[in-house]
N, C-alpha and C positions, 0 to 999 in steps of 0.2 A: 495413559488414561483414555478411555472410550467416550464417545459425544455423551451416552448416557449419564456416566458418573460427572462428566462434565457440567452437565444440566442439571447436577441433583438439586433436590428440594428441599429447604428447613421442613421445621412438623407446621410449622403456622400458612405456609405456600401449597403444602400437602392439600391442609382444612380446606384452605381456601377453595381450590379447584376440587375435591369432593364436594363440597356446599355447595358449588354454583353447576356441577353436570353428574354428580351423583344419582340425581332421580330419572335418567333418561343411560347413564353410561358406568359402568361400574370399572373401578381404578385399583390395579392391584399397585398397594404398594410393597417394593424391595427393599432393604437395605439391611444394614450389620445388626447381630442381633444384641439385646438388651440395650437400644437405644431408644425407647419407647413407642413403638409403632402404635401399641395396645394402647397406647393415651390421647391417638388419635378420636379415636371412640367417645371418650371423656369432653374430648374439646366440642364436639360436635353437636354433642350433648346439651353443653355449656347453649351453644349459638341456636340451637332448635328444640327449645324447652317441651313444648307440643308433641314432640316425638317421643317413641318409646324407642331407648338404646337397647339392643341385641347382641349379644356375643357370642360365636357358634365358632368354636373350637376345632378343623377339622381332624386334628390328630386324635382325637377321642371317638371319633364317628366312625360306624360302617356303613354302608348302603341301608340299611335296615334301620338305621338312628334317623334319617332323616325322614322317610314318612312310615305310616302302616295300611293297611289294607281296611277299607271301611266300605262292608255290605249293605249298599242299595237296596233291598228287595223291592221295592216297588218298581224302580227302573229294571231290575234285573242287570246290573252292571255292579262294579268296585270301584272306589275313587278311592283318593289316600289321604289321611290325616296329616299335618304335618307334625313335627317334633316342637314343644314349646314352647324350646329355645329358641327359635325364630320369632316369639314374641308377637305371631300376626294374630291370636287370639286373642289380645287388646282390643283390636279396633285401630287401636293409631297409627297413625305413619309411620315406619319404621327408620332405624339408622342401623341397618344390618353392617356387623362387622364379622368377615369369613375370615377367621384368624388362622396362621400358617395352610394357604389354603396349597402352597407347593408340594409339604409333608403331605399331603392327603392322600388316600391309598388311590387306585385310577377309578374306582368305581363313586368315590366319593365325591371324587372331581369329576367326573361326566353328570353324579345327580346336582351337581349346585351349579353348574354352567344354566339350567333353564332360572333359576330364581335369578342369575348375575345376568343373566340378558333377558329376561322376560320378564321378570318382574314378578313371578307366578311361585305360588310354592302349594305345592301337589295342586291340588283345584278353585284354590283361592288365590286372586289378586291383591298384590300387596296392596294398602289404600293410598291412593292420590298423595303425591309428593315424599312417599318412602325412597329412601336414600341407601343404597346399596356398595359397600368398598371392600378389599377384601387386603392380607398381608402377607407376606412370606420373605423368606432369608434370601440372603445374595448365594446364589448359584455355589461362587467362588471360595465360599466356608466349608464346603464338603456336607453340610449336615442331614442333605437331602432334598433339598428343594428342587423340584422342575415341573416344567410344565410343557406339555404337548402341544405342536404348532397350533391345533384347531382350537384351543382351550387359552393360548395366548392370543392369538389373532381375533378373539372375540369382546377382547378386556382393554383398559388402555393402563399398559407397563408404567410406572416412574419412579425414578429411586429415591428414597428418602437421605436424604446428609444426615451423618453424623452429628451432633449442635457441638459447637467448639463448647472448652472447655469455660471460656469465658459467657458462652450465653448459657450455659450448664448452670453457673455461677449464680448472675443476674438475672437469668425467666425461672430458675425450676430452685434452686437449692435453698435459696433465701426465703423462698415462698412457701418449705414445704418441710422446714425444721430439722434439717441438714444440720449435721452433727459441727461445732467449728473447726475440729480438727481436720474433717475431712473436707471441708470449703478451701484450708489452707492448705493441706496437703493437693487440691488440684489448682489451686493458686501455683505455686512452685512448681508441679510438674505440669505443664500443661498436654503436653504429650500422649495423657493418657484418654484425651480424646481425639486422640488420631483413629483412623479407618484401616484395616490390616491391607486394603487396597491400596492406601498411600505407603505401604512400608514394605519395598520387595524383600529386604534382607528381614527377618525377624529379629535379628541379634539390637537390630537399630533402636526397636523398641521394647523391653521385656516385661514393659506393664500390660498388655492388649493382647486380645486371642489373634493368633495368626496360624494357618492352615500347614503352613508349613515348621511350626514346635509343633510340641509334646505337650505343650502349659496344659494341665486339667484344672485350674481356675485361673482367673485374669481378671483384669478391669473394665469393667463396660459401666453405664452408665445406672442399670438396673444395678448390680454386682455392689457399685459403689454406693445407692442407698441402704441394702439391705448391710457393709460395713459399717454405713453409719446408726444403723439400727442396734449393734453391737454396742457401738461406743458410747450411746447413751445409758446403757445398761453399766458402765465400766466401775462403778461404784460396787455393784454385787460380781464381779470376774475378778481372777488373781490375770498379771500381767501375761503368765504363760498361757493360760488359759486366751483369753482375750487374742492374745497375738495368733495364737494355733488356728484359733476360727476365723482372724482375718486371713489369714493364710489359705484357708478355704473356701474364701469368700471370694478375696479379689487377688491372688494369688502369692506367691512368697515375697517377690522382690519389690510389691507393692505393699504390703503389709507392714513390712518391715521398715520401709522408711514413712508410712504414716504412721507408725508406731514414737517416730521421731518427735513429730509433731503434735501426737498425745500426750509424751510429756514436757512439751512448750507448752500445751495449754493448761497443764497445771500449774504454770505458772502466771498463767491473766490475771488480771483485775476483775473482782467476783461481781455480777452486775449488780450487787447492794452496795458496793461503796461508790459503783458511779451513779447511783440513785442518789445517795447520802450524803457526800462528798466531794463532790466531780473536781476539784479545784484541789484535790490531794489524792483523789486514788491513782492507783500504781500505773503511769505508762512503760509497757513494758521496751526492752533495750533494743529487743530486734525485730528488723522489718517485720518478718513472717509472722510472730506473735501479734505484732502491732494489726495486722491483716486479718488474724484470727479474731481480734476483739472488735473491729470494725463489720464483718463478717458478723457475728454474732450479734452484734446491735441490730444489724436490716434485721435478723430473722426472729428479734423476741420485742425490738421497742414497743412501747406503749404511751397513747398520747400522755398519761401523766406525766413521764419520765422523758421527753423531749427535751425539755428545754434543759435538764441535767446533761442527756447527753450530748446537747450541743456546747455545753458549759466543757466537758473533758474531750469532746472534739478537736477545740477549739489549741489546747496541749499536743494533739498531733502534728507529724510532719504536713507540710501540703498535700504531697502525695496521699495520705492517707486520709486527708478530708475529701481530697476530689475522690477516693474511691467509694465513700459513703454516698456523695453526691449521686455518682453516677449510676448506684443500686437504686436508688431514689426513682431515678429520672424515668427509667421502663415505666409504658403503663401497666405493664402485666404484675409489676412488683404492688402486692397485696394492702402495703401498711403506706401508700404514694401520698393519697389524701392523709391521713394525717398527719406526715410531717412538714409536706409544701402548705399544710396552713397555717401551718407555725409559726409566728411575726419573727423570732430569733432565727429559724431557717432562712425565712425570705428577704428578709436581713444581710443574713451568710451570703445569702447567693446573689447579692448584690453586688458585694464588698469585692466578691470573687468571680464574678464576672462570668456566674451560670446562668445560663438564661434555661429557665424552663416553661412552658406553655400552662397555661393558669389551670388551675383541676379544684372546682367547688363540690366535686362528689362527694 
């Protein structure tokens, strides 16, 4: 392992040091791809409301995309328009993001080195406090990414981390209507948020792209919501059907055993009878299902239906109450407030010896 991949950075450490030297230094981030670089953008978004977010695409761009020729006649000179995708025809600050700015042809990386170090795009200044980052794949994927010493020595390099499968879990899946099958299917395997940089042999892992297979699809973290986008649909798909496009999606040997846990989850407790019933609906026999319907409560509860669920909660193993707890406890988890003001949670987490930091949001 190299100091770099050593030093890598979650996406919220990324933000952070974008936020705080992005308006003076521009930050390519590296890392694996389909692990959401592109959501950077989004977060940033989130923290500097006042700004207009940009997203400039370099593998779509020529020399010619980024400005055009605009005649002066009175100066008797050309300046250049810019393209506006860059967004500075706003007025606002900008949060420019130069996406796979490695793939970019070399004339398209010498025109964006003045906007990523000067701030300037064709003859306008970006305005006061625009925030400039840019992203590209690890070298070591083969898929093309590189950059020229003069065009790296100008930027400051960081690798993005992979996010484990457990913060996969609890920051992003629960909050974003992640299918339950496939919450428990990376429950169980957790492996397939490993980094192809962590696996020399590829046999080790056969869920995850790695440079040295053949895999033409795999599991990444993109890959795996757009399987779960599938599964929600599995009511209008026959099984074959269904399985073949996961199979396309996040690749064979992955497909196939979350296909396992598609039909465990026909067999839950439908969330009407733990609405209706909590004191008799079905707790299912095994761990992993049990997982799945815990999972599926973070990601649909609603304040009416709290205190039901902590009624059929309560019917679970410990194990599987502290794992509801612990979806809870992030701040980043969406539905936080209203279950920690719930007198029966706060109750729970008495009994149980969770301490969590008071949240009146």
């Amino acid at each position: 392992m190299n100091n770099q991949s050593l030093y890598a950075s979650s996406i919220n450490e990324i933000v952070d040091l974008i936020a705080n030297v992005g308006t003076t230094r521009t930050v390519l981030v590296e890392g694996d791809m389909g692990i959401g670089k592109s959501s950077i953008l989004k977060l940033l978004a989130k923290r500097f409301p006042d700004h207009h977010p940009s997203y400039f695409d370099c593998t779509t761009k020529d020399l010619g995309d980024l400005y055009i020729p605009d005649l002066d006649t009175e100066r008797g000179c050309v300046s250049f328009l810019p393209n506006e995708q860059f967004g500075i025809h706003t007025g606002k600050p900008l949060i420019l993001m130069v996406d796979e700015f490695g793939k970019a042809n070399p004339s398209v990386k010498n025109g964006m080195l003045v906007p990523m170090l000067e701030r300037t795009i064709g003859k306008t200044k970006m305005p006061e406090g625009s925030i400039v980052f840019a992203t590209t794949n690890l070298g070591v994927e083969g898929v093309g990414d590189m950059l020229p010493p003069h065009a790296r020595n100008r930027i400051i390099v960081v690798r993005m981390r992979k996010a484990t499968s457990e913060e996969w879990l609890t920051e992003y899946a629960i909050n974003n209507n992640i299918h339950p099958a496939m919450m428990g299917f990376v429950k169980e395997f957790p492996q397939v948020g490993q980094s192809c940089t962590d696996v020399p042999n590829p046999d080790d892992n056969p869920y995850i792209f790695h440079p040295k297979s053949q895999r033409s699809a795999f599991f990444t973290w993109r890959s795996g919501e757009a399987g779960s986008d599938l599964l929600h649909q599995r009511e209008h798909l026959s099984d074959d059907t269904l399985t073949g496009a996961l199979i396309g999606t996040i690749g064979q040997r992955a497909a196939l055993d979350l296909m396992a846990f598609v039909k465990l989850a026909d067999k839950l407790p439908t969330l009407e009878s733990i609405k209706k019933d909590p004191e008799n609906a079905l707790v299912p026999d095994s761990a992993s299902a049990v997982c799945m319907v815990v999972y599926r409560a973070l990601s649909t509860i609603e304040r009416d239906w709290v205190d039901a669920w902590l009624t059929y909660m309560k019917r679970l193993s410990a194990e599987a109450q502290g794992l509801f707890a612990m979806g809870v406890k992030p701040n980043t988890y969406s539905k936080r407030s209203l279950v920690m003001q719930n007198k029966k949670f706060t109750q729970w987490a008495i009994d149980n010896n969770y301490m969590f930091a008071s949240d009146k949001a």
